[in-house]
N, C-alpha and C positions, 0 to 999 in steps of 0.2 A: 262485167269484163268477160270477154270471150277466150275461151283457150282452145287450141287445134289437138286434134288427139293425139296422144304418144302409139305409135302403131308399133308393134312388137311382130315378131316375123321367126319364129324358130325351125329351122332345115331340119327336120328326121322325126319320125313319131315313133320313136321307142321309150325304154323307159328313162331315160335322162330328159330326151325333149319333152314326153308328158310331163314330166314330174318339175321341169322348169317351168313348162308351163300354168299349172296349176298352183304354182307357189307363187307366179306371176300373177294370178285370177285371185292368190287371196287378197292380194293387196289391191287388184283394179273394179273389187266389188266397192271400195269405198272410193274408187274414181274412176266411176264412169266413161272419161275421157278416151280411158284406156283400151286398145284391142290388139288382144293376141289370137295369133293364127298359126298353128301348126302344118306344116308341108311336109306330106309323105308322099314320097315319090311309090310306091307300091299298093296294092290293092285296097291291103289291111292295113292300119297300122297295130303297130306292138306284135308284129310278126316273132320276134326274138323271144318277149313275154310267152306268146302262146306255147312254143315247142320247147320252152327251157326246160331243164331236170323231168326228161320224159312227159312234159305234158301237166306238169303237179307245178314246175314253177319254183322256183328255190330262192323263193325271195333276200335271204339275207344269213347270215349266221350267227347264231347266239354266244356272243361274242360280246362285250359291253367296256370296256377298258379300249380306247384307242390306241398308248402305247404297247397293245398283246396284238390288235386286229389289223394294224399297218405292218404287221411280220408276212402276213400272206400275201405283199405284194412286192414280186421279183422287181417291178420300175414303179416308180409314181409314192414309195411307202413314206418317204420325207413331206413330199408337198401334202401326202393328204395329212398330216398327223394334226396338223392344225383345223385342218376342215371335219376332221372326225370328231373336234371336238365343239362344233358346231351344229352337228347334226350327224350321228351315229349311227348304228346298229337299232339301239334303244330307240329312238326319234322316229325311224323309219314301223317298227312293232307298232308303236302309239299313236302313228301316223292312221296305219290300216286299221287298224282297231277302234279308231273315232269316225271311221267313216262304215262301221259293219263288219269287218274283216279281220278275221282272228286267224294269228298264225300258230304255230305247235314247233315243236323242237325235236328234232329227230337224235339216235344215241351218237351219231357223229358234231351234231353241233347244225347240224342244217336247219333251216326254216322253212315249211311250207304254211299256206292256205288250209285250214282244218279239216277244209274238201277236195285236197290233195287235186284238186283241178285247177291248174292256170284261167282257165276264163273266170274264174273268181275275180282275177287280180287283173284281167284286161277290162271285164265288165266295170268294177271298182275306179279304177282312172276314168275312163271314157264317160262316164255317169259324172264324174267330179267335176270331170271338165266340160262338158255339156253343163251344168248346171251353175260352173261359173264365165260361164258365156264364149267360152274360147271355141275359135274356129277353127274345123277340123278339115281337111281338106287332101283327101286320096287323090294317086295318080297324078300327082301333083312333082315332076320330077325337074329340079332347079339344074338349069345348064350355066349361070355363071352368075357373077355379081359382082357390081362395080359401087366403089364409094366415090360419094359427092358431099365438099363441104359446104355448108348452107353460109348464107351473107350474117348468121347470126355463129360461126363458126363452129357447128356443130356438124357431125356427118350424117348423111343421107344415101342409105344403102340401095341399091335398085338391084333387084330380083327379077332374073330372067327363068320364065318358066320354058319348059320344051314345048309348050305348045304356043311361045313365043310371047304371051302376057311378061308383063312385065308390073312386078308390085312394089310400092316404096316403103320402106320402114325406116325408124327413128333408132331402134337396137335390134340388130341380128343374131341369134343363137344355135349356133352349128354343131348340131347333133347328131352328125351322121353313121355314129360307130367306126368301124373299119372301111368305108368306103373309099374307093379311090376318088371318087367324086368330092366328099369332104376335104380332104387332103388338097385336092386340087383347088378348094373354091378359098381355103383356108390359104394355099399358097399367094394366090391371088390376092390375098388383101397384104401382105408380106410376112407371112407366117414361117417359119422354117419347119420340114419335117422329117423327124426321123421315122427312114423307111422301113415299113413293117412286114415285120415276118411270123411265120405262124407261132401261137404260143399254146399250150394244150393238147398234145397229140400225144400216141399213141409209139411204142416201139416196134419197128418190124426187124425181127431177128429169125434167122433160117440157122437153127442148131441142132445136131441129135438127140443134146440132150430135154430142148422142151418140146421135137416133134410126135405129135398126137397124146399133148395133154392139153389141149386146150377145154376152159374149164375149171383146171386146176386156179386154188386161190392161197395163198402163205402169207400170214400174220406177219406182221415186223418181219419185214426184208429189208434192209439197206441197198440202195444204190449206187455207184459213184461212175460221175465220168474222170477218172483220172487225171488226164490233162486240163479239165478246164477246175480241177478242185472242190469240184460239188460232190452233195452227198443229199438223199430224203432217205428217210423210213417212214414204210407204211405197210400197206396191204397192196400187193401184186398180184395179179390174174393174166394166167396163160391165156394166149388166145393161139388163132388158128395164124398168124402172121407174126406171133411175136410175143412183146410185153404191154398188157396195162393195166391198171388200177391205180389209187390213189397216189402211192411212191411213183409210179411212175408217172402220172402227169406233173405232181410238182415238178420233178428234176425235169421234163420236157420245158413247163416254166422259166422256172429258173438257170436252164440252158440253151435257152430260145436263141440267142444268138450265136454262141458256142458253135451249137447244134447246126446252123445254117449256113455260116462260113465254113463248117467242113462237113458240105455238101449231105448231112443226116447219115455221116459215116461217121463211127466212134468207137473205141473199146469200153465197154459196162463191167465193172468188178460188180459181184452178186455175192452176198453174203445173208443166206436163207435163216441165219442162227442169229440175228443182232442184236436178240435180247441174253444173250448166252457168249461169254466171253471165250478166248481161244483156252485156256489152263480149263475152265468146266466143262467143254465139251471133249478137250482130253482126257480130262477126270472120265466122264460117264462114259466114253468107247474102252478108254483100259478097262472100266470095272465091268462091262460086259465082256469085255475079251478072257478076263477072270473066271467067269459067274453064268455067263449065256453061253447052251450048249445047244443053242439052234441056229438056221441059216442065219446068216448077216441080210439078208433078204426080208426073213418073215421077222427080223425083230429089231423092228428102228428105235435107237434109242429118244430121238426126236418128235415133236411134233410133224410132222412130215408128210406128205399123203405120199401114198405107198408108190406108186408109179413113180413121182419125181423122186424118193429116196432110192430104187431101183438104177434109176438114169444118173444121179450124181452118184453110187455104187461104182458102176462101168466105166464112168466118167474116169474114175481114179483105179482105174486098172485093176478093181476086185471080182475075180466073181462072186456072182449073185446067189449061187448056191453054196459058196465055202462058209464053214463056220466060225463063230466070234473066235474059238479058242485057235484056230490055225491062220490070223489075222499079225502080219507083223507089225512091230512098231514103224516101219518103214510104210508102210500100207496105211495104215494108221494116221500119218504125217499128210499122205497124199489126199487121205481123206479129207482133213481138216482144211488144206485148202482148198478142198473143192467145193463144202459147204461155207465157208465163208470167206475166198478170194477167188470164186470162179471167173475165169473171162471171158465174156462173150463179144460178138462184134456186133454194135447197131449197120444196119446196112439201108435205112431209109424210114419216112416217118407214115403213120397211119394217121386215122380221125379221131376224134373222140366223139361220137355218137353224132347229136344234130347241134353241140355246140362249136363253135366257131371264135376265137380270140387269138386275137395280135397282141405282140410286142411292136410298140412304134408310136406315130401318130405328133400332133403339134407338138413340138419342144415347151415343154415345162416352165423352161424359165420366162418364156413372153406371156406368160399368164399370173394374173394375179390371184392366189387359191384364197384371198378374201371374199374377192367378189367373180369369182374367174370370166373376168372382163380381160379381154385382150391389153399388152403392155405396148403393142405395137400401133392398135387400132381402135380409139376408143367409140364406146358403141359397140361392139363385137366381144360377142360370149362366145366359152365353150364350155360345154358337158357329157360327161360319157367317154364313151372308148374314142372319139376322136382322138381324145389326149393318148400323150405318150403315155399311159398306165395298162397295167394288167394285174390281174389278181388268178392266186391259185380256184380250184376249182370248190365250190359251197359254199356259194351266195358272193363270194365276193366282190365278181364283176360287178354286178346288181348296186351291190350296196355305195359304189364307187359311182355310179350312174345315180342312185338317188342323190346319196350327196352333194356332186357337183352341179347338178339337175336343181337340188333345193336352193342351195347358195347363189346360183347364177339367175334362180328364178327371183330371188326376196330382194337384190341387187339391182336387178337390173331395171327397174324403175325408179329409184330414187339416186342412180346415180347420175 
């Protein structure tokens, strides 16, 4: 008895469509029948793998509990909590590491490759999938796609290449990332989507008091944008336009929308002390204003780097050269909120390096996070940032793309 092949067809070669796809190739080494083809419309693919986390690649975060690792994501943390527990953190380690590839744990919780080189981890796929027979296929850029039900009532997708080919397959998998093209081919089959906006950027803020510290970096800082009710602490680094570092790109996350309907204009409260309450950091300015008989300048009682303690100084109407003991308590007051309710105004958004992430993408609920096989259109995957998901920054996107990448790969042949 003869069987016609199941022909498998995934749009994008990053890490979700490789990673669908070779989770496709474990299972079509025992049926032969089987053939998957990945479609990257760009030179390379795993373009995104190469230039992640500078070049080293930030595979995932050592993180192993799903209900702790679905916190780091501002949209998508409900659907995945069941899919994380399918295929994890953990899953994705032992993944790389049975095929050669050992990752390491950096002291924030990040993961890289032990040779801190991303072509580790492009080499590492593309070797897996060359070897489980999957066809790789650059320059390969898909201008639309129409479904056809078969006389045995099944759907039959046709793929239009730009260069006008046209290829059929049995299950479609659309891994386009952030593309406007995914979105659009995904509408196409009757997908709804929420449209996206940037997620991950950067603060530009024009103030006197952080101009020409860029460089400067401060430990537990709280953030908040008051009106939309958020708050991160983390580590903040001046730049030459603004705010970034780690607090700040969450709260960029986590206010991705926020942040976009009022046009990346906003008030920022800054509180530089948010490991030190407002009664302690009372306490230790009276007891210098007691005890310290030098400039309010040369003797911070804080953690502080000397320039930004300088600039929140001014900030609160002291000079910089009067001393602790000639400091009124009225002085004293203004100080405290300066250190820990200062306001600033965002007045537009920066980049964060060569990363790139949206809030947006298919609505969540036409997907089933079992097999995330479309609920709309059966035969049709999704994995990756196409979906409405984002994750903060250290590994997280990653690990959200293996995931749904695994699940819709192990799926989507036996469904």
């Amino acid at each position: 008895m003869s069987f016609s092949p199941l022909k498998i067809i995934v749009v994008g070669g990053g890490a979700a469509g490789f990673f669908a796809a070779l989770a496709a190739g474990d299972i079509t080494c025992s049926t032969p029948q089987t053939h998957v083809t990945i479609l990257e419309a760009g030179r390379q693919p795993l373009a995104k793998v190469r230039i992640s986390g500078g070049g080293r690649c930030n595979v995932t975060h050592a993180c192993f509990d799903p209900a702790i690792f679905i916190q780091n994501y501002p949209r998508g943390s409900k659907a995945l909590r069941g899919a994380f527990t399918r295929f994890q953190a953990r899953d994705t380690v032992q993944w790389f590491a049975g095929r050669g590839v050992q990752l390491k744990t950096e002291a924030d919780g990040r993961m890289f490759p032990t040779t801190d080189d991303s072509a580790t981890i492009v080499e590492c796929l593309t070797k897996v999938a060359l070897s489980k027979g999957v066809n790789i296929r650059t320059g390969a850029a898909v201008v639309s796609v129409k479904c056809e039900t078969t006389e045995g009532g099944r759907n039959l997708f046709l793929v239009e290449l730009r260069s006008g080919e046209v290829l059929e397959c049995d299950r479609l998998l659309l891994a386009t990332g952030s593309s406007p093209v995914g979105h659009r081919l995904a509408k196409g089959l009757g997908h709804k989507v929420v449209p996206p906006v940037p997620s991950l950027f950067t603060f530009n803020i024009s103030d006197p008091r952080l101009k020409d510290l860029a460089g400067i970096s401060v430990e537990n800082v709280c953030l908040q944008l008051p009106k939309a009710k958020l708050k991160q602490i983390g580590p903040v680094l001046v730049t030459h336009w603004g705010l970034s570092g780690p607090a700040t790109l969450k709260l960029s996350a986590w206010g991705a929308r926020f942040l976009y309907e009022n046009r990346y204009k906003s008030d920022l409260l800054i509180n530089w002390l948010s490991d030190i309450n407002s009664e302690e950091i009372r306490t230790k300015l009276l007891k210098f204003k007691s005890l310290e008989k030098k400039a309010i300048l040369n003797s911070c009682p804080f953690s502080l780097p000397r320039r930004l303690w300088e600039r929140l100084i001014i900030a609160a109407d002291i000079d910089s050269q009067k001393r602790w003991a000639e400091l009124s308590n009225k002085a004293i007051n203004k100080l405290i909120l300066e250190l820990t309710q200062g306001k600033y105004k965002i007045q537009g958004k920066g980049v964060f390096k060569e990363e790139f992430v949206t809030c947006g993408g298919v609505s969540l609920k036409e997907v089933n996070f079992k097999t995330m096989e479309s609920r709309c259109c059966p035969g049709l995957y999704f994995a990756g940032e196409i979906l409405d998901i984002d994750g903060i920054t250290g590994g997280f996107n990653f690990q959200s793309a293996w995931t749904t990448g695994w699940l819709a790969g192990q799926s989507i042949i036996n469904n």
